[in-house]
C-alpha positions in Angstrom: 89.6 55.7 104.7 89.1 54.3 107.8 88.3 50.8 109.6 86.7 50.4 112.6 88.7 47.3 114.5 87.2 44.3 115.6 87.9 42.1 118.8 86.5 38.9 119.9 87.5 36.3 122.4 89.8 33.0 121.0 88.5 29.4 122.2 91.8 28.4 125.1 94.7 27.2 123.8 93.9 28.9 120.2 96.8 31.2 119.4 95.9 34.2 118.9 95.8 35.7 115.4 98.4 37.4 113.7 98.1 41.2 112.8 97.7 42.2 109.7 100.7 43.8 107.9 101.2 47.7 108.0 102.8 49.0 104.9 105.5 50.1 107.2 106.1 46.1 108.1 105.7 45.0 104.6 109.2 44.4 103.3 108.0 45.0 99.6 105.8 47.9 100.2 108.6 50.3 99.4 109.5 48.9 95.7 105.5 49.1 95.5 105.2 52.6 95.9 104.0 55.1 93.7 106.8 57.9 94.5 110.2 56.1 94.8 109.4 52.5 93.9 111.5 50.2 92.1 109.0 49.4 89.5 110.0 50.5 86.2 106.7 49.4 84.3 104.2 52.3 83.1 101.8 52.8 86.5 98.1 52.0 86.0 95.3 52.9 87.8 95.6 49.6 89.9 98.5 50.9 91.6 96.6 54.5 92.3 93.7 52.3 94.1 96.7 49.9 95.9 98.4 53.4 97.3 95.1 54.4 98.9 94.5 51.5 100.7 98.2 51.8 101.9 98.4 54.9 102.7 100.3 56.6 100.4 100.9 60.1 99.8 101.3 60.7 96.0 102.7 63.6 93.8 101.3 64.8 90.4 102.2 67.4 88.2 101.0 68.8 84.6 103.2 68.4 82.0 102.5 69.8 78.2 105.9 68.1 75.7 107.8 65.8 75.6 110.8 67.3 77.2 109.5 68.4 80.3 107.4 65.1 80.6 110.7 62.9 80.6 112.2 65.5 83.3 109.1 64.6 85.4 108.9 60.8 84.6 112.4 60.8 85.4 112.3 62.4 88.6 109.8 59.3 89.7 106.5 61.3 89.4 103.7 58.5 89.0 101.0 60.6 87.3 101.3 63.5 85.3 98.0 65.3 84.1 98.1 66.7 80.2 95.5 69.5 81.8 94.1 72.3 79.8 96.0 74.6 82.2 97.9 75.1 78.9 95.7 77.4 78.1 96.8 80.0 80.7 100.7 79.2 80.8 101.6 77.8 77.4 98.9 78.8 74.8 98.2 81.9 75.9 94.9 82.4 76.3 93.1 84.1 79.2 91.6 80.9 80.5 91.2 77.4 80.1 87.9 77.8 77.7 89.4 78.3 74.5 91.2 75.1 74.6 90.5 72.8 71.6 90.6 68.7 71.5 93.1 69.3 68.6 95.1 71.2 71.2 94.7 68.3 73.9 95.8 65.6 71.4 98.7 66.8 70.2 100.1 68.0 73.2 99.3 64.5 75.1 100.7 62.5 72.4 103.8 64.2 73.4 103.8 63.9 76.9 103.0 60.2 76.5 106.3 60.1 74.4 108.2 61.5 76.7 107.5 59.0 79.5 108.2 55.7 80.4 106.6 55.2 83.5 104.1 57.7 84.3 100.2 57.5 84.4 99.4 60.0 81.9 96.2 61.6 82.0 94.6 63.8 79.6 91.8 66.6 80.1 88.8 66.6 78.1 88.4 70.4 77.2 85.5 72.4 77.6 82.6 71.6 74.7 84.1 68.0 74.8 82.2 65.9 77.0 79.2 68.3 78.4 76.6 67.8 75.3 76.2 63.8 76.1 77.8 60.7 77.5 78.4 59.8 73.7 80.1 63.0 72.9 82.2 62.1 75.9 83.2 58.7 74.8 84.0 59.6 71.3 86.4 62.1 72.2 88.0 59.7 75.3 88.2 57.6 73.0 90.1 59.9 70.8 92.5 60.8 73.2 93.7 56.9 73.9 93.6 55.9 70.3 95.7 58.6 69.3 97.2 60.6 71.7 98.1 57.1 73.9 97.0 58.4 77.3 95.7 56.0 79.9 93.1 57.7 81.7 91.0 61.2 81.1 89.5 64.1 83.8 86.5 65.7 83.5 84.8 68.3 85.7 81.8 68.4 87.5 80.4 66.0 90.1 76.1 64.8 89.5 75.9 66.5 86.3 79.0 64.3 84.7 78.3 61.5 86.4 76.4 59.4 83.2 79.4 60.5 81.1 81.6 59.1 83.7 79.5 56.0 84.0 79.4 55.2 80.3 83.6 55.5 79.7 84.4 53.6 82.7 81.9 50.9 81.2 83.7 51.4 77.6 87.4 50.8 79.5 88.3 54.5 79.8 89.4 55.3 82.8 88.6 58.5 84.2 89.9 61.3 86.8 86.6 63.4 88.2 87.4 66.9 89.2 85.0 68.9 92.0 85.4 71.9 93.8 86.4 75.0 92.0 86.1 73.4 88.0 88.0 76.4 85.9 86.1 75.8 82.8 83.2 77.1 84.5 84.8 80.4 85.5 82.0 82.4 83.3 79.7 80.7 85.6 81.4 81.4 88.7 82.6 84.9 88.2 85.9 84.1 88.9 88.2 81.2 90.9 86.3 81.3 94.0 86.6 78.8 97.3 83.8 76.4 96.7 82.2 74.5 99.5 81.9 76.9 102.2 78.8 76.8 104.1 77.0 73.8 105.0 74.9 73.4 101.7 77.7 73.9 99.4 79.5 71.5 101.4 76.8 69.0 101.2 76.1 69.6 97.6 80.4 68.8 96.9 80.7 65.7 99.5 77.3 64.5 96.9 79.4 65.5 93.8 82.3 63.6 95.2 79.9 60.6 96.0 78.4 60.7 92.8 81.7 60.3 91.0 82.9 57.7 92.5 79.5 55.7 92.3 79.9 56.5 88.7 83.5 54.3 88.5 85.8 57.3 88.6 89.4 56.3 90.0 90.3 59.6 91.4 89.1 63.1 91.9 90.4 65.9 92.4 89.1 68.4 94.8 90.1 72.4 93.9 89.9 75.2 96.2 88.1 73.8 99.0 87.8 73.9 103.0 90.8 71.5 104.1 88.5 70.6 106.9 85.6 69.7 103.7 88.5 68.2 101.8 89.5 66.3 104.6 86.3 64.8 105.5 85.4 63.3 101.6 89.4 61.8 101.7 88.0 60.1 104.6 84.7 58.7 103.2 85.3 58.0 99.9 87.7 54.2 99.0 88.8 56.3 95.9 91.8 58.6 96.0 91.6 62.5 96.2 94.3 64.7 94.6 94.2 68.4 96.5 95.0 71.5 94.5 94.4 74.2 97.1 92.0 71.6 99.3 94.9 71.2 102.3 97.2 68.3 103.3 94.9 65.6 104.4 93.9 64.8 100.3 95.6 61.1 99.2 97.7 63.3 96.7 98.5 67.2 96.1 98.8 68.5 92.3 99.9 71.4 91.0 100.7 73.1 87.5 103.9 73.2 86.7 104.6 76.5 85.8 103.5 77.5 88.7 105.7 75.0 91.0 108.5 76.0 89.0 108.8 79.5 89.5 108.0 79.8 85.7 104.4 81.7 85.7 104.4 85.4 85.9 102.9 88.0 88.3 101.2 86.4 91.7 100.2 82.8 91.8 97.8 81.4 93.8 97.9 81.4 97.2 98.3 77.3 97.3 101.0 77.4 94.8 104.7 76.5 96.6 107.5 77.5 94.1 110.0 75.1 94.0 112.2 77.0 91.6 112.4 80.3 90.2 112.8 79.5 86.2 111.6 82.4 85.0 114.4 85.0 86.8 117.1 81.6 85.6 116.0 81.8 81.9 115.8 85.6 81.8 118.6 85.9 83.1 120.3 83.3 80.7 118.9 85.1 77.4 120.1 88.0 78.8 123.6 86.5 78.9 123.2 84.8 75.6 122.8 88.2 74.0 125.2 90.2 75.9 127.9 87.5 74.2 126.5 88.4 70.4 126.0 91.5 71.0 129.8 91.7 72.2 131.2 89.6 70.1 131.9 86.8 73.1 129.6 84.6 71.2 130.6 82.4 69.1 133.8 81.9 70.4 136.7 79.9 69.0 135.6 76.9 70.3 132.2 77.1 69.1 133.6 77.6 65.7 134.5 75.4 62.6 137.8 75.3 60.2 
């Protein structure tokens, strides 16, 4: 978000005011920052709305137990989404419909236990929110009484907006998520880029409006124009988190199967692998059974007497 600057002339003899800090200048502004601060408190959505007025770049990643949460939280990533992703890459369904608020619960509760610091946010699953801003807050509600979250995502931008504008009133805070929304992928015929031409574009910059009049504290904007996502970063005061929208979003996401090297067959084409876990752990259960099969494994010094 921009400011336009002001100037004026200064009565003689007035000393001229001092500029205002840049978060380069600010001595504190590193141990404030999302990524790489000093802060060992749990991050709230208060420090998501600080790092967009500063300026700050942000990282967030999905995580679905406990483990791999702590992994994250201890690597210093400040939010960590408990999406319904898991559908795809760890429950094994075709898409992210079949997902269940059992399903959510459980798996945030463990994410949540597995962190320290971490904003953790949970998904409301499909079937969860869209009948009524009631059905909405009972199962947000849900999710923070039991699973210990401290914020939710929905999809959609105009059409969620009452359900947004009801949690936020009960204390829920929430995540909005625009663009491409994967649990309407029956409606969409796919995972197509949304927002090209200058109505669609039009009708997401009102869906990212609408969101953010509603009280949301973030959205994220999926498979869109950079130049689209680049233009809502710049008018909306909230933060954006990209997923396949280009580098000018307040914060990128991605799933973390997918930056991991861990989902497989072709990933998307915004999907940077970091790692390549899946070749790693074949290749170590390859080696595990090579040893029994061979009689390496268990060795003398995995043995008792």
């Amino acid at each position: 978000m921009t400011h336009a600057s002001t100037s004026g002339r200064t009565a003689p003899g007035t000393p001229a005011p001092t500029p205002a800090p840049t978060a380069a200048s600010r001595p504190d502004s590193s141990d404030k920052a999302l990524y790489g601060g000093k802060s060992s408190r749990r991050i709230t959505v208060r420090d998501i709305a600080a790092a967009k007025g500063r300026g700050e770049k942000w990282p967030m990643l999905t995580a679905y137990d406990a483990m791999t949460a702590s992994v994250f939280d201890q690597a210093g990533i400040p939010v960590l989404l408990v999406g319904d992703s898991m559908g795809n890459c760890h429950l094994g369904y075709d898409s992210t419909v079949p997902v269940t608020m059992e399903e959510i619960a459980i798996l945030s509760a463990a994410v949540v236990r597995g962190t320290k610091r971490a904003l953790v946010v949970a998904d409301l699953p499909f079937g969860a929110y869209q009948e009524s801003p009631t059905q909405a807050l009972r199962n947000a509600t849900r999710l923070l009484k039991e699973a210990g979250v401290q914020a939710v995502k929905l999809e959609g931008g105009e059409r969620s907006a009452h359900q947004i504008e009801l949690l936020v009133s009960a204390g829920i805070p929430v995540m909005a998520h625009v663009g491409l929304t994967p649990q309407s992928v029956n409606a969409f015929g796919g995972y197509p880029v949304q927002g090209r031409g200058e109505e669609a574009a039009q009708q997401l910059l009102r869906d990212a409006k609408a969101v953010q009049d509603a009280g949301a504290f973030a959205v994220v904007l999926e498979v869109v124009p950079a130049e689209l996502a680049a233009e809502v970063t710049r008018v909306l005061h909230i933060p954006t988190v990209g997923i396949g929208a280009g580098q000018d979003c307040d914060a990128q996401v991605l799933v973390w199967t997918d930056m991991a090297g861990l989902t497989p067959g072709r990933v998307p084409r915004f999907v940077k692998q970091y790692a390549q876990l899946r070749t790693a752990l074949t290749d170590a259960a390859k080696s595990f059974a090579d040893d029994v099969v061979g009689g390496a494994y268990p060795a003398p010094e995995h043995s008792f007497h």
